[in-house]
N, C-alpha and C positions, 0 to 999 in steps of 0.2 A: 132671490138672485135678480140682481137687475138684469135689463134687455140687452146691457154690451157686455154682458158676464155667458149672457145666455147664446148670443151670437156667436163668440167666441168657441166656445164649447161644440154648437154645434158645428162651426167649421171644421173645427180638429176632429169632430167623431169622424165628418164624410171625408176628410184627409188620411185619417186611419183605415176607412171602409175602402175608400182606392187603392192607398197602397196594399193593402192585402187581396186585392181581387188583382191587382197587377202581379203581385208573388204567384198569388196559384194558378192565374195563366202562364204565368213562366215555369213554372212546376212542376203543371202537368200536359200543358203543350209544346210550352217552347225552351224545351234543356238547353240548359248553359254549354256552351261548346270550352272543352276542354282546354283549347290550344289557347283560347286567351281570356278569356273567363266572360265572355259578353253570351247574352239571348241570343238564341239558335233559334228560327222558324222549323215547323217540322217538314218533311219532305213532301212535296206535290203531290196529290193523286189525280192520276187519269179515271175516266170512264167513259166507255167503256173502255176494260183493261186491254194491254199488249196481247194480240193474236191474230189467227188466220181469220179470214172473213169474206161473205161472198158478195156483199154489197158492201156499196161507198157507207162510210162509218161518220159517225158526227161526234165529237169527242170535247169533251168538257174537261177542265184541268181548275182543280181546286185548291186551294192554302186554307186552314184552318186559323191560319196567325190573323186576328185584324188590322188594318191596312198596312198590308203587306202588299207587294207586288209580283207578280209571279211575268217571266222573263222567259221564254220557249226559243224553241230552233226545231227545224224539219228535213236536216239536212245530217243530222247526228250528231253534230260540233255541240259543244260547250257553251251553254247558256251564260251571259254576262249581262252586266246591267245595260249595255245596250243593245241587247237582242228585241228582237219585236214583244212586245206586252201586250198579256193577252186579256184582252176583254171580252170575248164572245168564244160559244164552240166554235172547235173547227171540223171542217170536210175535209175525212182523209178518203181520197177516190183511188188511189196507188199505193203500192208500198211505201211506206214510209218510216222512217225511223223519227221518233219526235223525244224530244229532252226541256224540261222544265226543272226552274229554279224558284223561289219564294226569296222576295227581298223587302229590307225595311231599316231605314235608317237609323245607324248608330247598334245594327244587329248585325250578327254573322250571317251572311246566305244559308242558306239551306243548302243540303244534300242534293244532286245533280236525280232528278227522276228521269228513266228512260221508259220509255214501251214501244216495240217496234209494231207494226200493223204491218199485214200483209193481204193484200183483195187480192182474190184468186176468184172471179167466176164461175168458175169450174175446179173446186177442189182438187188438186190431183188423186189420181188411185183410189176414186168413191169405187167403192162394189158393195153389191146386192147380194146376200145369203138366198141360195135359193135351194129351200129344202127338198131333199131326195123325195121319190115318187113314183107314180106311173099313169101315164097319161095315151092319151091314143094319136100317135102319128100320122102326120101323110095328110091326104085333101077330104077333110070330114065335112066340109059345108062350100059352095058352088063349085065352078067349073074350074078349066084349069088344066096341065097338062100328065103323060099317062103315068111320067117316072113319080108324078106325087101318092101312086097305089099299088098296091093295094095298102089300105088303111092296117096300122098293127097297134103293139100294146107294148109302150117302151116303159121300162123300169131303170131310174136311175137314183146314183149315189148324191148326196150334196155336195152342193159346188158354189162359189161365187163367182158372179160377172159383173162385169164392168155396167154402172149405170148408165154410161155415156160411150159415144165412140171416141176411140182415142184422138187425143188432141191435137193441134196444131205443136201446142206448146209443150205436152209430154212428149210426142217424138221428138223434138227438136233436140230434150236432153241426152238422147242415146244417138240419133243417128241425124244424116246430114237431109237439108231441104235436098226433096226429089222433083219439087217444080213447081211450087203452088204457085200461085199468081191470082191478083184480083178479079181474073176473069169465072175464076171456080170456086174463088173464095180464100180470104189471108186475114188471117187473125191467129191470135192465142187459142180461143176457144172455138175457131173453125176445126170440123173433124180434118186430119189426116188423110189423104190420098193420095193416088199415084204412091200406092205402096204392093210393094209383089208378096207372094206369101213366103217367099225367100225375107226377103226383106223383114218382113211381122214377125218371123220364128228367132230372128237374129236379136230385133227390139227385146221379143220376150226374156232373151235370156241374158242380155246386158241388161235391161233393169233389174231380172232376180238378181243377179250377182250384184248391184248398186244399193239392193234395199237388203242385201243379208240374205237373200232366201235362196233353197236349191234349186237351180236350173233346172227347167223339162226335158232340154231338147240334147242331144247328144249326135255330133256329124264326127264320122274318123275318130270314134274313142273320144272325144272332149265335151266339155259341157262351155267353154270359153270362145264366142266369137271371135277372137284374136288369132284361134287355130285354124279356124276354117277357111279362111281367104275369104278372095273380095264374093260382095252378092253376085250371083250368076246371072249373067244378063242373057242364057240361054236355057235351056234344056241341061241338066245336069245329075244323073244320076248317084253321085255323092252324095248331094245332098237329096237328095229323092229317097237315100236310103236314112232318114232322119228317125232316130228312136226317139219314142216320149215315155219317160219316164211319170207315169199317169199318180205315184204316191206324192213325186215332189213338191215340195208348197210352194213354188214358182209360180211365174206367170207363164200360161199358154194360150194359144187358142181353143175357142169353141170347139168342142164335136158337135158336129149336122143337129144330134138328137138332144143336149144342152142346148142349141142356140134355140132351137124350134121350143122346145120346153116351157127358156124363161120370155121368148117372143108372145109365149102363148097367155104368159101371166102364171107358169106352174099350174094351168087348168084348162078344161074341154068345157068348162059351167061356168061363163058364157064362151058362146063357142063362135069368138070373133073371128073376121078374116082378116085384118089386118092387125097388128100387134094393140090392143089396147080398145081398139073399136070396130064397129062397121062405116064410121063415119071419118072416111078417108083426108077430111081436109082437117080433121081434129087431130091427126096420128102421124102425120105421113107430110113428108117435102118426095114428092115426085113432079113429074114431066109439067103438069097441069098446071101447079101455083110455086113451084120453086124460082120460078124469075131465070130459067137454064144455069144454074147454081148451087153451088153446097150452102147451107145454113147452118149459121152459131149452134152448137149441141144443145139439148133440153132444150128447145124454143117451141117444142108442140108440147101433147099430153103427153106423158107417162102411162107406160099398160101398169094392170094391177099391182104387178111386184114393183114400180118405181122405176123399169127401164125406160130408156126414151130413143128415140129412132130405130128401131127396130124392124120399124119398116119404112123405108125411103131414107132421102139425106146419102147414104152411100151403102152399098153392096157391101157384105163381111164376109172376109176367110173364117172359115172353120177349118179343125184340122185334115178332116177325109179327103181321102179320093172318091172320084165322082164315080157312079155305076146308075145308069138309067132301070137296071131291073134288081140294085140292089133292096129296098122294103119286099121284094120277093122271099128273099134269102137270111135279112135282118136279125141278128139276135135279141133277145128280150132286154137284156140285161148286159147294160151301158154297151150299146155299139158302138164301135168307132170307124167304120167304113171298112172300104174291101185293103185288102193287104198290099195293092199298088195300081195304077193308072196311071191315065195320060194326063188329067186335067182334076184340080184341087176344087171344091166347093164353095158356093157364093150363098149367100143368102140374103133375102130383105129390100131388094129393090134398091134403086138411087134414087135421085134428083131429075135424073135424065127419065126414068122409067115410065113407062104405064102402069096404069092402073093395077094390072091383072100380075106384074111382077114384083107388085108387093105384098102379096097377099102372104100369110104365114106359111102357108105351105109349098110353096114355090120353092124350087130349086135352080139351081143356076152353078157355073162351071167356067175356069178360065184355066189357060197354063201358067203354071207355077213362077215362071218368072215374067212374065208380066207386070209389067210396074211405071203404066206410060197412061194410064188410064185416070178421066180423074174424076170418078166413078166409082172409084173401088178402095176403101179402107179396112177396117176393122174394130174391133172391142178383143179385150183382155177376161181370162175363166183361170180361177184358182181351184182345184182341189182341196174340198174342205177335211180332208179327213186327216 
């Protein structure tokens, strides 16, 4: 065979050898689209995928087609060949909704790829399982004042709480701003204050009723905030006569001997004073290094079980009435305070606080409608049973 016989031959083989590696990437990547018989690129993929997230996200977006072009938007619209082209990840630091397209001349576009992101720094409705037990209440290690004694021996059911104090941003969804301002702290994930425990008992049962779950609280025969009129901006014995339905899977507040529990880490071994440690600047936004302000939620340590603020950052309702000789009188098994009082329970120290009123075994006491403080929030307890 001569050299231009040979030439020949080989050309045609590698003319043969393309067109068939060009079929079976159209084959098996890029299906003919229907509608008019040309190469379909296959559809974008993102990574990471569409979802919630607690940091800013870096997001690659791929085409398997070769030189193809892929065409994105971050505004949700419809990607077209003049949308921005993407060449590098992106930084998604907000919610975002993004939409990509793969393009290539003399080919069908591709299928429209969506994945919505959402950054949420504080995850809505984290809770902490905290398994039943019994643990020894009251002031077991320094000083301190007399209502934290005498020391006893609390047994309780399982329950969840809330990891974090309630937010800036989850009260917003049930109930109206009560005053926060920059000077105590405004953000999303600044805790919530200047909340009365009128006020908390209301939040709890319009979210149960939002997420499907049964409401705790019951004012005048209803389970429905809409029945009970507006919050009492005084002294009110209607609602003071407030039942809690302790089976319902709703959201409620703390009891005294819950909050102290999961403050404690669900343990006496180590048998810290302040939620998490002895080492107060490790656990705690009180008086001393708060800057006279609330601080972003989880921004110190975590106690054992994963709560954070527990002690400082804000003052929490729990559900009881206050009684200075009530661990005299206490039952073993799930207490919930005395049957009525002048004044609802605090726990945990703030921002504003000293030292000595963050300690886990502290108690503290305000009236019930009070709700001018910005000092005073709360955390969220389910009923695990």
């Amino acid at each position: 065979m001569n050299k231009t016989l040979q030439h020949a031959v080989l050309a045609a083989l590698m003319l043969i050898t393309l067109m068939l590696a060009s079929c079976l990437e159209r084959d098996l990547n890029n299906p003919l689209d229907p509608a008019n018989g040309l190469v379909k690129p296959p559809t974008p993929v993102f990574n990471p995928p569409a979802g919630t997230y607690t940091t800013a996200q870096t997001v690659s977006i791929t085409c398997s087609t070769t030189g193809a072009t892929i065409r994105y938007t971050t505004n949700g619209s419809e990607p077209t060949e003049s949308s921005a082209r993407y060449t590098k990840p992106l930084s998604v630091s907000e919610n975002t909704t993004l939409k990509a397209k793969c393009f290539k001349s003399g080919w069908t576009p591709s299928s429209t790829a969506c994945a919505i992101y959402t950054i949420s720094a504080v995850p809505p409705g984290q809770m902490i399982y905290v398994s039943g037990g019994s643990f020894t209440m009251g002031r077991t290690t320094g000083s301190g004042d007399s209502d934290e004694l005498p020391t006893h021996t609390v047994t309780l059911n399982s329950f969840y709480i809330d990891k974090y104090e309630v937010t800036q941003a989850e009260y917003s969804l049930f109930m109206p701003n009560p005053g926060w301002t920059s000077d105590y702290g405004l953000g999303a994930n600044y805790p919530a204050y200047r909340v009365s425990w009128y006020s908390a008992i209301k939040y709890c049962n319009l979210r149960s009723m939002a997420e499907e779950l049964t409401p705790c609280y019951t004012i005048s025969g209803s389970t429905d905030p809409a029945h009970w009129g507006a919050v009492p901006a005084s002294n009110n014995s209607t609602w003071n006569a407030v039942i809690c339905n302790w089976n319902a899977n709703g959201y409620r507040l703390p009891t005294e001997a819950e909050w102290e529990y999961a403050a404690r880490g669900a343990t006496n071994n180590p048998d810290y004073l302040y939620s998490g440690s002895d080492d107060i600047n490790a656990v705690v936004w009180y008086g001393s290094n708060s800057g006279d302000t609330t601080q972003p939620v989880g921004t110190k340590a975590p106690n054992g079980i994963g709560t954070y603020d527990m002690s400082g950052n804000l003052w929490e309702w729990c559900w009881d009435w206050y009684s200075g000789s009530y661990y005299s009188s206490s039952p073993q098994n799930n207490p919930r305070g005395p049957e009525s009082g002048s004044y609802r329970l605090l726990r945990g120290g703030s921002w504003y606080s000293v030292a000595t009123y963050c300690r886990v075994a502290n108690r503290n006491d305000l009236i019930p409608y009070v709700g001018d403080d910005s000092y005073v929030g709360f955390r969220l307890c389910r009923s695990a049973n």
